[in-house]
Backbone as JSON, one array per atom type, in Angstrom:
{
  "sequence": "XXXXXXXXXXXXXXXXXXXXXXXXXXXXXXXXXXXXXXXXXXXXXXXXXXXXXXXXXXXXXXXXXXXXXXXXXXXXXXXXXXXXXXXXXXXXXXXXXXXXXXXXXXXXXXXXXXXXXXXXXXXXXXXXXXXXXXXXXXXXXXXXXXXXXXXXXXXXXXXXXXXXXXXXXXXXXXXXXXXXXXXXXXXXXXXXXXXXXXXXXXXXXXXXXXXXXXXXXXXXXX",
  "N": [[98.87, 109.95, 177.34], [101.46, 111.59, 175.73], [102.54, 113.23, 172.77], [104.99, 113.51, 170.22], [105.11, 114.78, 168.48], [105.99, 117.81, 166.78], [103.43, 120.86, 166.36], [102.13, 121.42, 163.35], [102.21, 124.58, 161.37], [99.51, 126.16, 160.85], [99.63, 127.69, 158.37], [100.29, 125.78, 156.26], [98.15, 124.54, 155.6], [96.13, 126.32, 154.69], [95.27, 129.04, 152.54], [96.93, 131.86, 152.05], [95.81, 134.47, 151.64], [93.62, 133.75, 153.53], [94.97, 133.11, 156.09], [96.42, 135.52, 156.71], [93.72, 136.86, 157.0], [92.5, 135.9, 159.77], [94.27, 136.4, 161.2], [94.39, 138.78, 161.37], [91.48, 139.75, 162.27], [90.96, 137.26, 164.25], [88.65, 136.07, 166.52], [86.39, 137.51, 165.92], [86.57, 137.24, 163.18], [84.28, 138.13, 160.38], [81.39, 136.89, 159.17], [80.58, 137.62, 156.77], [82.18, 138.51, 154.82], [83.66, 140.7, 152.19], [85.89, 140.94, 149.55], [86.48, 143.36, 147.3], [89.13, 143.13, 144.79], [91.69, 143.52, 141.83], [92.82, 141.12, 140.26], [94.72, 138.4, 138.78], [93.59, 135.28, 138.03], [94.51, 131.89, 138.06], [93.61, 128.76, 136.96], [94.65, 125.1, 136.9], [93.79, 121.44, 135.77], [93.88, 118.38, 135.75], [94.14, 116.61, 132.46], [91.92, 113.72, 131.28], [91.49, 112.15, 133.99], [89.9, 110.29, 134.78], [90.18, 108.47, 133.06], [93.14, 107.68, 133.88], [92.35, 106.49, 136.68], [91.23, 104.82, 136.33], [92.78, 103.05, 135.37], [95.26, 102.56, 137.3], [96.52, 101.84, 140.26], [95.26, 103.19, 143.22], [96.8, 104.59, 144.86], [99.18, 104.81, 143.3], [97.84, 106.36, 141.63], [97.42, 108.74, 143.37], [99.82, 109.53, 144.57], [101.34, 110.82, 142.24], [99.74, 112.6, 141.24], [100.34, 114.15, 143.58], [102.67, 114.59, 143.38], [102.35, 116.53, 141.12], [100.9, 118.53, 141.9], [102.76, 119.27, 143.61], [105.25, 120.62, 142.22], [103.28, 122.2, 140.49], [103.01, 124.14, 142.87], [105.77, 124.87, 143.75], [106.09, 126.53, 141.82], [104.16, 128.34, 141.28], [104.78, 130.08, 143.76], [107.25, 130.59, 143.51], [106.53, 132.53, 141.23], [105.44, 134.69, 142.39], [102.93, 133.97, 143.19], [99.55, 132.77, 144.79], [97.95, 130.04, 146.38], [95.29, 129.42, 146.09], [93.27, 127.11, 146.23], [93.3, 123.95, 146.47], [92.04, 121.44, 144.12], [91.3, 118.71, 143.72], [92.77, 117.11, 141.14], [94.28, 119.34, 140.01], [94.43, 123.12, 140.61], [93.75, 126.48, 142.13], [95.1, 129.38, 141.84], [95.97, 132.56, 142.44], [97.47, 135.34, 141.57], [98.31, 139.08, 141.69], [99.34, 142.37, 142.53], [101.85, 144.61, 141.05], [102.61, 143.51, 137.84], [101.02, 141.31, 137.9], [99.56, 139.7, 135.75], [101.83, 138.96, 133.83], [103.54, 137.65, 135.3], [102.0, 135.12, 136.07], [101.7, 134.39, 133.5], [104.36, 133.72, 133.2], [104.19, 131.32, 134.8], [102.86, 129.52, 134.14], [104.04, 129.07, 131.65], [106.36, 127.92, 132.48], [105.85, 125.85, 133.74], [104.64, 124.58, 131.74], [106.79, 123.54, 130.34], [108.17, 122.23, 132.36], [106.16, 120.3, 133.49], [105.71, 118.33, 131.5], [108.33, 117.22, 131.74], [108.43, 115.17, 133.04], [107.06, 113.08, 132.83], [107.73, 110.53, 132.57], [108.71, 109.76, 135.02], [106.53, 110.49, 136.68], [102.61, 109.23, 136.39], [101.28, 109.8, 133.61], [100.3, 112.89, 134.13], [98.52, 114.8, 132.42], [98.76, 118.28, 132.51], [96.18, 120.99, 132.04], [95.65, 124.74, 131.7], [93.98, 127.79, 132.6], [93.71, 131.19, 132.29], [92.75, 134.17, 133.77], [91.72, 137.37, 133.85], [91.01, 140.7, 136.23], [88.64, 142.37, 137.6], [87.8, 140.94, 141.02], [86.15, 139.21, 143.61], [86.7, 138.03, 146.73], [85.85, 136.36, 148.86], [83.86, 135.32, 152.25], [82.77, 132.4, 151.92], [79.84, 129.7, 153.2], [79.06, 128.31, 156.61], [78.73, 128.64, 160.12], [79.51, 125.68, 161.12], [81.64, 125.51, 158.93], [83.72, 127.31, 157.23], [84.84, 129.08, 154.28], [87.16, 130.79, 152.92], [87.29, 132.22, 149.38], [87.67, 132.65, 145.81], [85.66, 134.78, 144.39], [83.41, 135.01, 141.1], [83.09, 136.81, 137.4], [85.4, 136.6, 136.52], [87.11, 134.63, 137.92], [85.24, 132.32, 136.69], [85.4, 132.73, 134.55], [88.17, 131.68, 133.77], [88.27, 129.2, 134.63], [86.7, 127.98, 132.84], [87.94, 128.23, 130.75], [90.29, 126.9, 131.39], [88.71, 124.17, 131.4], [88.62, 123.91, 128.51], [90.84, 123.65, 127.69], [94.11, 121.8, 126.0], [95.87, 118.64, 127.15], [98.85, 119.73, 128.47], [98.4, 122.32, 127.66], [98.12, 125.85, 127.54], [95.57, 128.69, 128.14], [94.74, 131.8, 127.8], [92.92, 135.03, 128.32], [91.88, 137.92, 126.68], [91.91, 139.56, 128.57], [93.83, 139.56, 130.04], [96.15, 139.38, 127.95], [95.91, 142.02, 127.33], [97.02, 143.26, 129.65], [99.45, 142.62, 129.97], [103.2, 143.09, 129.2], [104.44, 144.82, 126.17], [106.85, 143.42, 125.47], [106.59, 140.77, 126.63], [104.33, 140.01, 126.13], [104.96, 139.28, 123.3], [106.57, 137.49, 123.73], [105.88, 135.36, 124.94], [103.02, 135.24, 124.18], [100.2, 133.69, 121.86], [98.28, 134.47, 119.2], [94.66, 132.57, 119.37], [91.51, 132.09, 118.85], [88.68, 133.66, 118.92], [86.42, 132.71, 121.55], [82.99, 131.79, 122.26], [81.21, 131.85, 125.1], [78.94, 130.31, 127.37], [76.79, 132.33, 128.41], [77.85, 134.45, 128.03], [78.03, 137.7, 126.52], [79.15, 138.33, 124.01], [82.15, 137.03, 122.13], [84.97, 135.68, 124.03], [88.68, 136.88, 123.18], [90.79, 134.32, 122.59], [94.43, 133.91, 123.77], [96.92, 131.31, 123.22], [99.49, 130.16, 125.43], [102.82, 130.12, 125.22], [105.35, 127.12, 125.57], [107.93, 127.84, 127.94], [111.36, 127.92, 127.39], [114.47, 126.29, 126.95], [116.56, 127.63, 127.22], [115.24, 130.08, 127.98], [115.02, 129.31, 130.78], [117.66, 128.29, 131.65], [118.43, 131.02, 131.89], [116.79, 131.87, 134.4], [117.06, 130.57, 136.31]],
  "CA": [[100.06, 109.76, 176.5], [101.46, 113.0, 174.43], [102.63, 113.03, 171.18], [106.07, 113.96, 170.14], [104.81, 115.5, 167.69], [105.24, 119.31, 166.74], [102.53, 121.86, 165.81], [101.91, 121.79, 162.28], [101.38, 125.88, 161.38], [98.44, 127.13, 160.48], [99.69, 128.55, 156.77], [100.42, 124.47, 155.42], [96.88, 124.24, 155.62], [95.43, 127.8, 154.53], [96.08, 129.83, 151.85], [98.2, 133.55, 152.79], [95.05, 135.43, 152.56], [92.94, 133.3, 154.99], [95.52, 133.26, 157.47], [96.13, 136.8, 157.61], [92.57, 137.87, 157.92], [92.55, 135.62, 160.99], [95.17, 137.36, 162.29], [93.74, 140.3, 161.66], [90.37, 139.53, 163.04], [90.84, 136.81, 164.92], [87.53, 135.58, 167.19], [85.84, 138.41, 165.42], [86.26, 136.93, 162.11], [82.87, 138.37, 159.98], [80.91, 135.78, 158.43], [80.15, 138.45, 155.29], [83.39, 139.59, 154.44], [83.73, 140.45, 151.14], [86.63, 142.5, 149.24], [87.24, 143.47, 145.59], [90.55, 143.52, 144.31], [92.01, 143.24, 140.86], [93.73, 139.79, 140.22], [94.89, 137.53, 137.61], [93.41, 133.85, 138.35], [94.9, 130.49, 136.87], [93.31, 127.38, 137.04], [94.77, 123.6, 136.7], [93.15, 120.37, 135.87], [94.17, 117.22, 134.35], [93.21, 115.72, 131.36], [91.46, 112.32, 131.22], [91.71, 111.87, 135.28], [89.2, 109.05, 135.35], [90.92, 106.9, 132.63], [93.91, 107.3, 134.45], [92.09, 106.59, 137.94], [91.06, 103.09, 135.8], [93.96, 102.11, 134.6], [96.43, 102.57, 137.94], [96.03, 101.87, 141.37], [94.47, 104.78, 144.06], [97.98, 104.86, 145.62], [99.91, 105.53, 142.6], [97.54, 107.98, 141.23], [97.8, 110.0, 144.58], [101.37, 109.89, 144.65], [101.4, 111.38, 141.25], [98.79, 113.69, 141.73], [101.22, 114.93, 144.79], [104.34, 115.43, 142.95], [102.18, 117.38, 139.71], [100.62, 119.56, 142.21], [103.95, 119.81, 144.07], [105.77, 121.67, 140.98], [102.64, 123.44, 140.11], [102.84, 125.21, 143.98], [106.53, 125.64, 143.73], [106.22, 126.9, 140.45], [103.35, 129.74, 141.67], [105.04, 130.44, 144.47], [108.01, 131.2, 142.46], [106.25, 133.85, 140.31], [104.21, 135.48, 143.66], [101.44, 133.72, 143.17], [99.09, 132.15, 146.06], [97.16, 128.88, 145.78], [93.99, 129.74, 147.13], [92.8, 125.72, 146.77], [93.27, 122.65, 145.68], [91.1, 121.47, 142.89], [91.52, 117.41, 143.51], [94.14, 117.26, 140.92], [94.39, 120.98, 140.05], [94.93, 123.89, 141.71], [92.7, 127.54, 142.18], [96.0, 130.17, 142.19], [95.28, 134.33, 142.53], [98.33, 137.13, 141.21], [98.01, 140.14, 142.48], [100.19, 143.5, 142.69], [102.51, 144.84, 139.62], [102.84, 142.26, 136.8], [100.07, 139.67, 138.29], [99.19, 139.02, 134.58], [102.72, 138.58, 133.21], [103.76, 136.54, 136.22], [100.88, 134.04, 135.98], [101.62, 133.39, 132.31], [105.44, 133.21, 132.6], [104.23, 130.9, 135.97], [102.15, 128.23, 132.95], [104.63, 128.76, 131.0], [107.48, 127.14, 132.91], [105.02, 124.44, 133.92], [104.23, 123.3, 130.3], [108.19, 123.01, 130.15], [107.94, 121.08, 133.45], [105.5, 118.94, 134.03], [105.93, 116.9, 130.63], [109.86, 116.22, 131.51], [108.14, 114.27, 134.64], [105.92, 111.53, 132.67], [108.71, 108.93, 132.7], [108.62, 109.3, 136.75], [104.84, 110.18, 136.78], [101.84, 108.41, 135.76], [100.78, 110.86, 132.25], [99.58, 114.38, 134.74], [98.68, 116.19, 131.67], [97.73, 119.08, 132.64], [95.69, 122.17, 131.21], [95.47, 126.03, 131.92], [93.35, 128.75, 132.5], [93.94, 132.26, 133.22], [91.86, 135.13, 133.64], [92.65, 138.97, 134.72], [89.95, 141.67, 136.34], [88.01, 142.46, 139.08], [87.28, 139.47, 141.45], [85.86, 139.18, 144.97], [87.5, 137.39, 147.81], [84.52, 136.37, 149.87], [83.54, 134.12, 152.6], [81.8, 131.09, 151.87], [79.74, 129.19, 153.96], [78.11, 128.6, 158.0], [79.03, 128.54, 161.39], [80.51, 124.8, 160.71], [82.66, 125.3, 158.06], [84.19, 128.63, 155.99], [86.03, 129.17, 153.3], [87.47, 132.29, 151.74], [87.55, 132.16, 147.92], [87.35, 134.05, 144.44], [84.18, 134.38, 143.66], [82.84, 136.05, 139.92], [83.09, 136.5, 136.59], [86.8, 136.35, 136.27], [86.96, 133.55, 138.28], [84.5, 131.63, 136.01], [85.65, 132.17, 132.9], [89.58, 131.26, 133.99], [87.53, 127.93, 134.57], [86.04, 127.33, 131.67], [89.3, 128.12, 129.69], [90.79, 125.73, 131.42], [87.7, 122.97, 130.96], [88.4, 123.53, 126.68], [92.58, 123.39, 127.1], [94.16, 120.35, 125.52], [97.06, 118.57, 127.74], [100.07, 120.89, 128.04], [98.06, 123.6, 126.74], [97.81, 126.99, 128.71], [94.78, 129.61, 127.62], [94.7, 133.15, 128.42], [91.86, 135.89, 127.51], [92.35, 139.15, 126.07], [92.46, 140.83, 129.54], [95.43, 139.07, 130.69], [97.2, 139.51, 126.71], [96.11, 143.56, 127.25], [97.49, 143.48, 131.3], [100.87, 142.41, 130.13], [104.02, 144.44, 128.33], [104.42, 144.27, 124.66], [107.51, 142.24, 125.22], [105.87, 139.93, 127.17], [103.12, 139.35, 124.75], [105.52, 139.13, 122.16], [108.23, 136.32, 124.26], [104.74, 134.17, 125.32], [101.48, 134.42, 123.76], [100.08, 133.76, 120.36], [96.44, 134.75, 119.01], [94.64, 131.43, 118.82], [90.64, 132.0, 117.91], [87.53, 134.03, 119.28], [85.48, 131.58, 122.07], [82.14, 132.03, 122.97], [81.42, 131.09, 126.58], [77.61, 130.51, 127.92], [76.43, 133.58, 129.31], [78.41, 136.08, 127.56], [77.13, 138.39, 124.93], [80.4, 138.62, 122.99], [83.31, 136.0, 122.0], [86.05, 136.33, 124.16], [89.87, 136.85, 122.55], [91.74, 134.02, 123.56], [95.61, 133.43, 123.62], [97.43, 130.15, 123.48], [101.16, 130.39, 125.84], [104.32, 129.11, 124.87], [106.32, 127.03, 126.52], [109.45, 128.15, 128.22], [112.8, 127.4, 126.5], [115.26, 125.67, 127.72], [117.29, 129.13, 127.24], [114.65, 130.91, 129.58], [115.1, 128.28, 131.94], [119.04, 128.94, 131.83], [118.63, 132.67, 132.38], [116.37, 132.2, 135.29], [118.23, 129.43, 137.04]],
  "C": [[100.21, 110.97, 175.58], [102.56, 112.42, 173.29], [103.76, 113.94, 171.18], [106.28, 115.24, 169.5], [104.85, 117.0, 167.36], [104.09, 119.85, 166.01], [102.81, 121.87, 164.47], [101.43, 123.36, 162.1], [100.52, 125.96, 160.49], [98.89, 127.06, 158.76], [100.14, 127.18, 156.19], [98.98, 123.84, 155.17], [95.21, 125.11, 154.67], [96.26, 128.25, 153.76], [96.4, 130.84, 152.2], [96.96, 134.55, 153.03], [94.17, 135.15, 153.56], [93.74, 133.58, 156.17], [95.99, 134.7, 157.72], [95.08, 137.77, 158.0], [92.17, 136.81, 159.07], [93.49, 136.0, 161.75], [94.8, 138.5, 162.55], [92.4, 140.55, 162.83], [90.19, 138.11, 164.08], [89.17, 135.75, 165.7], [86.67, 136.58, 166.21], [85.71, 138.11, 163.62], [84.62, 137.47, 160.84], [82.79, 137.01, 158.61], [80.6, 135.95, 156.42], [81.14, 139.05, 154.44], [83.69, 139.06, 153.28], [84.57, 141.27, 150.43], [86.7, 142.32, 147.46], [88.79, 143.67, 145.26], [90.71, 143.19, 142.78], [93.56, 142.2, 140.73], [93.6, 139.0, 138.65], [95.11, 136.08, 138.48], [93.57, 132.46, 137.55], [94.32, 129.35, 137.52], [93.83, 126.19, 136.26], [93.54, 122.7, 136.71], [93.97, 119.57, 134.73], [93.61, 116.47, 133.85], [93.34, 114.33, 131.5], [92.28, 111.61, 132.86], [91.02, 110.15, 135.17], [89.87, 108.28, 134.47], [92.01, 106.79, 133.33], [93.51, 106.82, 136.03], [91.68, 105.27, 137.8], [92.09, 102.51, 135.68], [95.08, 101.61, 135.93], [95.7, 101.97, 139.14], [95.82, 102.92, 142.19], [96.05, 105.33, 144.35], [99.07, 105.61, 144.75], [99.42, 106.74, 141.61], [97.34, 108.78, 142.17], [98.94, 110.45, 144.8], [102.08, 110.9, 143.16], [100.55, 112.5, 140.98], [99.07, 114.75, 142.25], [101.8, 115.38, 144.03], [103.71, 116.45, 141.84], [101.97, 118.63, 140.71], [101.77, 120.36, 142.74], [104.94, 121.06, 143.22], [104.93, 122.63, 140.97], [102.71, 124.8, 141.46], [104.16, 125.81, 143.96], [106.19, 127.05, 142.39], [105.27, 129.03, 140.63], [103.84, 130.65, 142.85], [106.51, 131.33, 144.21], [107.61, 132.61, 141.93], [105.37, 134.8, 141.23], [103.27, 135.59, 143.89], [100.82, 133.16, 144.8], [98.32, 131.54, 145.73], [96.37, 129.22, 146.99], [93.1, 128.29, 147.55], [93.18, 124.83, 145.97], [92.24, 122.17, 145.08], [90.68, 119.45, 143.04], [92.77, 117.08, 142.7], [94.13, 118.34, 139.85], [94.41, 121.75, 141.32], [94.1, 125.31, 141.17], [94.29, 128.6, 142.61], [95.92, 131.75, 141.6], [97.37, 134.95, 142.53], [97.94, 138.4, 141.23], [99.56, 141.36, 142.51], [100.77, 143.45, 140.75], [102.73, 143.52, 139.04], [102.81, 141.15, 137.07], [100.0, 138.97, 136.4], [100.55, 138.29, 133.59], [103.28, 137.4, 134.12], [103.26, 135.33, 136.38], [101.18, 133.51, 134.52], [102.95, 132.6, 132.37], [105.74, 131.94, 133.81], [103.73, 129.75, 134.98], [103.04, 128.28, 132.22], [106.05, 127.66, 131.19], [107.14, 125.88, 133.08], [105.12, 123.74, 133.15], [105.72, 122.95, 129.87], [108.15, 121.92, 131.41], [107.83, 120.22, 133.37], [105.87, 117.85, 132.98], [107.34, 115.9, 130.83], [109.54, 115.3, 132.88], [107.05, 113.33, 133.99], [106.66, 110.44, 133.14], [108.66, 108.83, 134.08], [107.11, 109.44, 137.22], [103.73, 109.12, 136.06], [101.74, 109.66, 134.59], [99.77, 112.0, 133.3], [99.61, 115.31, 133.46], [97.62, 117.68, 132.02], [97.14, 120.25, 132.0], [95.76, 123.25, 132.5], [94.85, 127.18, 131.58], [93.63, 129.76, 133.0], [93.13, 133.34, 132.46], [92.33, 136.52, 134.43], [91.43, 139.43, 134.83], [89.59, 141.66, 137.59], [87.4, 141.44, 139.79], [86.52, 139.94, 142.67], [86.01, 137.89, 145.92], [86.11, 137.25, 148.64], [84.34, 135.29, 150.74], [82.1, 133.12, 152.33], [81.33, 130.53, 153.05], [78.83, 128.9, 155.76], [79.15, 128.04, 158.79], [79.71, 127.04, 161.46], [81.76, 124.7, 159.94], [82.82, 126.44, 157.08], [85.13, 128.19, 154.94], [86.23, 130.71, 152.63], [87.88, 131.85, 150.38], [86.68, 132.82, 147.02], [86.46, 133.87, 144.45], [83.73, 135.53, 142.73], [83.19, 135.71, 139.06], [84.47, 135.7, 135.84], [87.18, 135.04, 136.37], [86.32, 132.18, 137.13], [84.83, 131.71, 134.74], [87.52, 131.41, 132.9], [89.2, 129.76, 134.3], [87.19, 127.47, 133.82], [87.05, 127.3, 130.41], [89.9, 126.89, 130.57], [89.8, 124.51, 131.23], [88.35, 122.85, 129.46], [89.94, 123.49, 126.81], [93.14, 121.69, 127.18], [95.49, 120.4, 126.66], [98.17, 119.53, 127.08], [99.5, 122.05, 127.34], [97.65, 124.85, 128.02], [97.1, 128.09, 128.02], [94.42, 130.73, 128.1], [93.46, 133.92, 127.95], [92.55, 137.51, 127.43], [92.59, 140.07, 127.03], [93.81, 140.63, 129.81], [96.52, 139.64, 129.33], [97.32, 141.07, 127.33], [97.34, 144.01, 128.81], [99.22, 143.26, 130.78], [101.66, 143.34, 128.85], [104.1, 143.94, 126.87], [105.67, 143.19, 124.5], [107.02, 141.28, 125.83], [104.88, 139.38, 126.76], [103.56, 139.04, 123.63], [106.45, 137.47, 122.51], [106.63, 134.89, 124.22], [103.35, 133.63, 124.71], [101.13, 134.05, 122.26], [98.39, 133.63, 120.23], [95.83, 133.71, 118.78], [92.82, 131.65, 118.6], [90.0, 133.24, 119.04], [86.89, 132.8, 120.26], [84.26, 132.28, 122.66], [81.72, 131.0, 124.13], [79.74, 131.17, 126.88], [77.34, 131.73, 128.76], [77.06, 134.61, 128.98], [77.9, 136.6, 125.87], [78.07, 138.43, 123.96], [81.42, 137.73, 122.8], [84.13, 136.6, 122.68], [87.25, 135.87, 123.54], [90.36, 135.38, 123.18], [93.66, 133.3, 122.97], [96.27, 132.15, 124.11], [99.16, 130.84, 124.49], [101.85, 129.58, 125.09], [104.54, 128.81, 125.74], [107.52, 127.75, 127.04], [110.58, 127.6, 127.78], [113.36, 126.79, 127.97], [116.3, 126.95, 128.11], [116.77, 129.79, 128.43], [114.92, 130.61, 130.32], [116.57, 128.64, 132.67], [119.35, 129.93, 132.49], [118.03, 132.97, 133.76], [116.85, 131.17, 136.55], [119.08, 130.03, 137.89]]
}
């Protein structure tokens, strides 16, 4: 019996750079492949998952889950970002080329205008933000069962841990990302909000709170 069904492609499954280094390499794929590039990485998560995972049923916190992440992918995809993974309910998304760092904030920034005008149809997805700018590495994860390509380093890890300390609707940047972007652009979005020290680093890093996006911005980019 066959199936009516068409081929799901490949790239609804995989993020943009997995599937084109299997195009590239193909059967030949290397198990070690590892590249540096310079990226600006944002991380999602939402606050107080498990009380909301008590309070609802599985069905309607998956369906809500869907539609937050749904926005958050248009939303990156929008600013030329690429969601490298899904997080459960977050998301792992890499900027890259000219004005990765401004793109990624004014990409949280539209969000924290977003997502809140969607409680009344969602369950409460509040979510937080982390973003981090610098040298990363793209690497494969993994064995002969099962790969994965993803960030892996410092960058990575601290764009994580800013998002672990951001309150709902709150989006947290570090001083690379403030320096990476133009003075108007640091002037329209961010604002200086303390010093954080992070486990494992010798020095506090800077970090900046975003603004939301106006309803004005919103207008102009519409």
């Amino acid at each position: 019996m066959h199936s009516n069904h068409s081929t799901l492609p490949i790239q609804m499954f995989l993020p943009s750079e997995t599937v084109e280094l299997i195009a590239e390499y193909g059967s030949d794929f290397p198990h070690n492949l590892a590249l540096e590039q310079d990226m600006t990485i944002l991380f999602s998560d939402m606050r107080d998952f498990t009380e909301l995972a008590e309070r609802f049923e599985p069905r309607e916190v998956y369906a809500s889950i869907n539609a937050s992440i749904a926005l958050q992918v248009k939303s990156v995809h929008a600013y030329g970002g690429s969601v490298n993974k899904f997080l459960g309910d977050g998301l792992l998304a890499c900027f890259s080329g000219e004005g990765k760092s401004e793109r990624a904030v004014a990409c949280a920034a539209e969000l924290l205008r977003v997502l809140p005008e969607h409680e009344g149809a969602l369950l409460p997805c509040r979510i937080g933000f982390g973003i981090n700018s610098g040298k990363i590495m793209f690497g494969v994860l993994g064995d002969a069962m099962r790969w994965e390509y993803t960030v892996v380093g410092d960058v990575a890890n601290t764009a994580a841990r800013l998002c672990g300390i951001a309150k709902p609707f709150q989006a947290l940047v570090t001083e690379s990302v403030f320096e990476d972007m133009s003075p108007a652009s640091r002037q329209k979005y961010c604002s200086f909000l303390r010093p954080q020290m992070f486990k494992g680093k010798k020095h506090p890093v800077g970090i900046y709170e975003v603004r939301a996006e106006s309803d004005d911005d919103a207008d102009k980019s519409a």
